[in-house]
C-alpha positions as CSV (number, residue, x, y, z in Angstrom):
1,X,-63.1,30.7,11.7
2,X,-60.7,29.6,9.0
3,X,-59.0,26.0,8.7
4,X,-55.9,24.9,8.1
5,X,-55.6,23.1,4.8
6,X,-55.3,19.9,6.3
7,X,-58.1,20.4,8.2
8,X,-60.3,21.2,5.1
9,X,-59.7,18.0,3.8
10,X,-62.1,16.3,6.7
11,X,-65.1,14.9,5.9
12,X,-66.7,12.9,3.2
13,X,-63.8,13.9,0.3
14,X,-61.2,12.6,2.7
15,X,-63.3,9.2,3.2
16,X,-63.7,9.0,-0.2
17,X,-59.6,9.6,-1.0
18,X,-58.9,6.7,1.7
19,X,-61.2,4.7,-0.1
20,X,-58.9,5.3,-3.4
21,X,-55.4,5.5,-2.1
22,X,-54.1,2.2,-3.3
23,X,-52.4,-0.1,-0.8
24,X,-49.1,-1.0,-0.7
25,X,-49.0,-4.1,-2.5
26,X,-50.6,-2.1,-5.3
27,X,-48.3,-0.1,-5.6
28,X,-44.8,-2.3,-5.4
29,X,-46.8,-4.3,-8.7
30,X,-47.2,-0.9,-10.1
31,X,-43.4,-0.1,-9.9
32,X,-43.0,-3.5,-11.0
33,X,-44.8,-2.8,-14.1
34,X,-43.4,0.6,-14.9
35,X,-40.1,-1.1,-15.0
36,X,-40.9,-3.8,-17.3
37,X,-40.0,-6.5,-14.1
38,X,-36.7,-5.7,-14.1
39,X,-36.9,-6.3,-10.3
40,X,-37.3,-9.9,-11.3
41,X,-34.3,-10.8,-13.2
42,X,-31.1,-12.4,-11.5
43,X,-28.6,-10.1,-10.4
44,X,-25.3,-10.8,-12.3
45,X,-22.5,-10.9,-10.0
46,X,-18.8,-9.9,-11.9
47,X,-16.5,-12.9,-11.9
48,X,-12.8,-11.9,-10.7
49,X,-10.2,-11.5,-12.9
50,X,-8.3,-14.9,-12.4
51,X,-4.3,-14.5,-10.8
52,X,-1.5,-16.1,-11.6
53,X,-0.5,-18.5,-8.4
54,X,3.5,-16.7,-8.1
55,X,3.1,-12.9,-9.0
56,X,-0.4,-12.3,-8.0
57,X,-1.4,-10.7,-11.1
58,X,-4.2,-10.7,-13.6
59,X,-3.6,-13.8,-15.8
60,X,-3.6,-11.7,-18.8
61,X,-1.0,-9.1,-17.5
62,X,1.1,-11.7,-15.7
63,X,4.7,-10.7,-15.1
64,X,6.2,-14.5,-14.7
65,X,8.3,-13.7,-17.6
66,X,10.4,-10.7,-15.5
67,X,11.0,-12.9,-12.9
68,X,13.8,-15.1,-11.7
69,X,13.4,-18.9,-13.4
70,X,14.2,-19.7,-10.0
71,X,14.0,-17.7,-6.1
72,X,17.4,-16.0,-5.7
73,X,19.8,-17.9,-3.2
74,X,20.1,-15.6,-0.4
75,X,21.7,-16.1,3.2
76,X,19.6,-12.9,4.6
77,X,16.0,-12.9,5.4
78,X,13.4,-10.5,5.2
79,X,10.6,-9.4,7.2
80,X,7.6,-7.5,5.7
81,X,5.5,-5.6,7.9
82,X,2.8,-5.0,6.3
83,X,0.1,-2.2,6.9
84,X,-3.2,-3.6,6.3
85,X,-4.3,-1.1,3.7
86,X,-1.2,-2.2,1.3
87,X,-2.7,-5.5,1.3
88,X,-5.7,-4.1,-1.1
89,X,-3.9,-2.1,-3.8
90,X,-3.4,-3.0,-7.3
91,X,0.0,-1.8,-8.2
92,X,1.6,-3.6,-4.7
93,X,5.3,-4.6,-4.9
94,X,5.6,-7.0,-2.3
95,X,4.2,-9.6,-4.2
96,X,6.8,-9.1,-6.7
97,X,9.5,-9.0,-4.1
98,X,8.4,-12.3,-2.7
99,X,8.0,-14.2,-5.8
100,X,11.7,-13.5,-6.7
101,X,13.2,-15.0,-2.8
102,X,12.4,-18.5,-1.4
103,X,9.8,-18.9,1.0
104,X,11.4,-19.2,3.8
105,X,13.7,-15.9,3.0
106,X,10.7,-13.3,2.6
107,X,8.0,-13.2,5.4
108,X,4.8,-10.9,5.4
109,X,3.2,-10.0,8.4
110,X,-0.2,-8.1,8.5
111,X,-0.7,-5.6,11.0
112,X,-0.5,-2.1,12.6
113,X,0.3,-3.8,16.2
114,X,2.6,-6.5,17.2
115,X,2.7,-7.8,20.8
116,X,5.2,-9.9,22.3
117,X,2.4,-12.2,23.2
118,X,0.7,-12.6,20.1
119,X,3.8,-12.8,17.4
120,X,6.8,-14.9,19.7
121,X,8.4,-15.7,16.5
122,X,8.6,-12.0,15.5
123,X,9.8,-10.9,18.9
124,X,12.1,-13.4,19.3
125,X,13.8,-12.3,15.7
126,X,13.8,-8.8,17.1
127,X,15.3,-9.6,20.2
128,X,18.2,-11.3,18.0
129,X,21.6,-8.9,17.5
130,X,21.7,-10.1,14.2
131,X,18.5,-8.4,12.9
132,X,18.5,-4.6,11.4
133,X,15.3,-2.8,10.9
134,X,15.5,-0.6,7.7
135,X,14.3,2.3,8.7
136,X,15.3,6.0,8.1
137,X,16.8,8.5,10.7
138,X,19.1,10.5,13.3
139,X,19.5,7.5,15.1
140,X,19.6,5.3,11.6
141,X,23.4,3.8,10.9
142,X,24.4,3.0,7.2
143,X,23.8,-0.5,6.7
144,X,26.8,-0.7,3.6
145,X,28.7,0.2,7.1
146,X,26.9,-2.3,9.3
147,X,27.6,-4.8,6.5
148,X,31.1,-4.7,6.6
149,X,31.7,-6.5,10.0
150,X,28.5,-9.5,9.9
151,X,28.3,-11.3,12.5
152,X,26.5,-14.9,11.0
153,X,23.1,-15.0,8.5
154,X,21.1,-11.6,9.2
155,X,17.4,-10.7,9.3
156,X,16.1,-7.4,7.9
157,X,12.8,-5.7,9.3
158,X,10.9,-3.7,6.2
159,X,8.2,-1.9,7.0
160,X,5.3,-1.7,4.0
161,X,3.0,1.3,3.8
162,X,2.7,5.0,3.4
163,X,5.3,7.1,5.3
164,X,2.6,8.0,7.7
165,X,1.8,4.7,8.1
166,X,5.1,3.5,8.5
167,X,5.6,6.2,11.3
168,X,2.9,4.7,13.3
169,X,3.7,1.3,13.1
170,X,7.5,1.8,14.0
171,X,6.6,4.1,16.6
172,X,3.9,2.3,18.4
173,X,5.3,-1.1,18.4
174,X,7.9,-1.2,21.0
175,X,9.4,-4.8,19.5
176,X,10.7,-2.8,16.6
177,X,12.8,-0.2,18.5
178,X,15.1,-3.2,19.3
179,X,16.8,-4.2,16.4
180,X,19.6,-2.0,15.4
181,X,18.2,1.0,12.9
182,X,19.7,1.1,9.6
183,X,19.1,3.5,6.8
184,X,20.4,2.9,2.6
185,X,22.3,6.4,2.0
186,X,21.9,6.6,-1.8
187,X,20.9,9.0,-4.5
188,X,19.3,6.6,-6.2
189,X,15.9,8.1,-8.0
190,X,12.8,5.7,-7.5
191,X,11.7,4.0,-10.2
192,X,7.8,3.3,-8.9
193,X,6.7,6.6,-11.0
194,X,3.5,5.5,-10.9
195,X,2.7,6.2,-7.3
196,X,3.8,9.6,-5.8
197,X,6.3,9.3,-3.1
198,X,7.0,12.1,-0.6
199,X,11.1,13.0,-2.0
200,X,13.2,12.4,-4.9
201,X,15.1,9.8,-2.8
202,X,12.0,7.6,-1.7
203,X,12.0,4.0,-2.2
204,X,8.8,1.7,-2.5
205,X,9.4,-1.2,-0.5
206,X,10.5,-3.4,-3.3
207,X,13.5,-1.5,-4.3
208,X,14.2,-1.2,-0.4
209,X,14.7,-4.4,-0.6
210,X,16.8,-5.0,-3.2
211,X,19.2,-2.4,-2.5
212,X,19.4,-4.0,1.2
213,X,20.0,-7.6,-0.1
214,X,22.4,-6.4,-3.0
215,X,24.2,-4.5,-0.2
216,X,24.0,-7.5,2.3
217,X,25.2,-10.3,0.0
218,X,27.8,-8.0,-1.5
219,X,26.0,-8.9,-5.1
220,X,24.6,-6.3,-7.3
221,X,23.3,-8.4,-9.6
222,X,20.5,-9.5,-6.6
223,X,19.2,-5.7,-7.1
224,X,18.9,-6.2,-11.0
225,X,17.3,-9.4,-11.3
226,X,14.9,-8.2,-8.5
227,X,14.1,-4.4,-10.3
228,X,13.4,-6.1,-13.2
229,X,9.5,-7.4,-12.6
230,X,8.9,-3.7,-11.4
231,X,10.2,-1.8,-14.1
232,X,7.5,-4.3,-16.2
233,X,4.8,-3.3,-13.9
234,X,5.5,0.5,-14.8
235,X,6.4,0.5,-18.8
236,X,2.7,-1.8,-18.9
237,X,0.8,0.8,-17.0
238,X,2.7,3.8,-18.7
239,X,2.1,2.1,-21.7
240,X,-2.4,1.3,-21.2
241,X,-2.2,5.5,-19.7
242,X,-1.0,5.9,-16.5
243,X,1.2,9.0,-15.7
244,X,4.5,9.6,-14.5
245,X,4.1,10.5,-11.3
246,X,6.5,12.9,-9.8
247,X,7.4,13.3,-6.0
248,X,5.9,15.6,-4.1
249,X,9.1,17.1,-3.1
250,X,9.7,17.8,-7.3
251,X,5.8,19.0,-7.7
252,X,6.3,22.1,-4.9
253,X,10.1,23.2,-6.2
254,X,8.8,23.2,-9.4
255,X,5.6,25.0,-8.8
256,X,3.4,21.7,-10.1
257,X,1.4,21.2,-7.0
258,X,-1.9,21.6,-7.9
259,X,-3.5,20.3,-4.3
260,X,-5.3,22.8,-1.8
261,X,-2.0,23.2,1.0
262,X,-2.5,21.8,4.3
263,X,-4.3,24.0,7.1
264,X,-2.1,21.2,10.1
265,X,0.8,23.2,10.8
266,X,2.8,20.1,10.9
267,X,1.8,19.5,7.8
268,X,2.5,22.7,5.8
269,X,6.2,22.6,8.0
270,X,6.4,19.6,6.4
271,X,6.4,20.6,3.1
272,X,8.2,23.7,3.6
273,X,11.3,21.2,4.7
274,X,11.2,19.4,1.6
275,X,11.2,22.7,-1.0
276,X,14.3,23.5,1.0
277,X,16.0,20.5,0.7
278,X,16.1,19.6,4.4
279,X,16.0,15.7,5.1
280,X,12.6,15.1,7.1
């Protein structure tokens, strides 16, 4: 009767091969060796690049010098609701946005839920007439129209993320469906071209801002000084080869999309609405 190979291997040859196989000590010295003890020098960790304290930029690529000498003096406050994910990218504006407005005018909240329980202040500034949340749609008034008839010193509600992140956090956090909804009706082309947004008309949450408080304090000059840090931030990474970035809405008209198209029916009805110019 045949054996298996394994089998085969029985007897005194398999003794013998137990007796050579070398243990496992042997062998971690014997990688040890064959890599010249690599395995025994430190590890170097990379240092962080060191920020500056008021933009939050690398030292070396600080943009101090596009900023106000001094935080604007504004009557209306903001609100940043911010989704947690903005908090880690590079290119963020709301540092930028904050570093141009005192302290006490530009507030950043981290989240993607807000309780009643857990933020008072927040739901106590919602529950106040006075505050607008900026925030696109059917039900959306203008705010230059809202900001014809103030009432006293008003709050604005911002929320910071992608527009599907956005959508979540406004739907799903009932505090924010009481302020009265406001939406900027402008033509005005984004100047962030070096992040994609969904439509020509998109605005990153910095120039949300500034358009609000130019419109708010009836001073257009808040908008300029405020644009200024960010149209820095995009000539220096234009400038070390970054890309102009078009919208996604100019990318399908223009047939420039060079992605795979969604297989979510929402999704592809989605971008069918934008190559036919309908406001989503």
């Amino acid at each position: 009767m045949e054996r298996s190979p394994a089998a085969a291997r029985e007897g005194p040859v398999a003794a013998q091969e137990a007796t050579e196989r070398p243990t496992a000590e042997e062998e971690e010295e014997s990688d040890g060796d064959g890599c010249g003890g690599l395995w025994a020098l430190p590890v170097e960790r990379c240092p962080r690049r060191p920020e500056c304290d008021r933009c939050s930029r690398p030292q070396k690529v600080c943009l101090c010098p596009y900023l106000p000498v001094h935080p604007l003096k504004v009557s209306t406050c903001l609100y940043i609701i911010q989704h947690p994910a903005e908090e880690s990218r590079v290119l963020r504006t709301v540092p930028l946005l904050a570093a141009c407005l005192p302290q006490d005018k530009c507030k950043v909240l981290i989240g993607r839920r807000f309780s009643e329980d857990r933020y008072p202040e927040l739901a106590a500034v919602c529950r106040n007439s006075n505050t607008l949340i900026l925030y696109p749609g059917a039900e959306a008034a203008n705010l230059e129209e809202t900001a014809l008839h103030p009432s006293g010193p008003s709050v604005i509600i911002i929320i910071d993320g992608t527009w599907s992140q956005a959508k979540d956090i406004f739907y799903k956090n009932s505090l924010f469906r009481l302020p009265k909804q406001v939406q900027l009706e402008t033509n005005i082309s984004s100047q962030y071209v070096i992040r994609t947004q969904p439509t020509n008309r998109c605005l990153s949450t910095l120039e949300c801002a500034a358009t609000a408080l130019a419109i708010m304090e009836k001073n257009e000059a808040i908008q300029e000084t405020i644009l200024r840090p960010l149209q820095a931030l995009c000539s220096f990474q234009l400038q070390h080869g970054a890309q102009i970035h078009h919208s996604k809405e100019h990318l399908l008209k223009n047939g420039l999309y060079d992605k795979p198209m969604p297989k979510n029916k929402r999704k592809l009805r989605r971008m069918e609405l934008l190559v036919n110019n309908v406001k989503i």
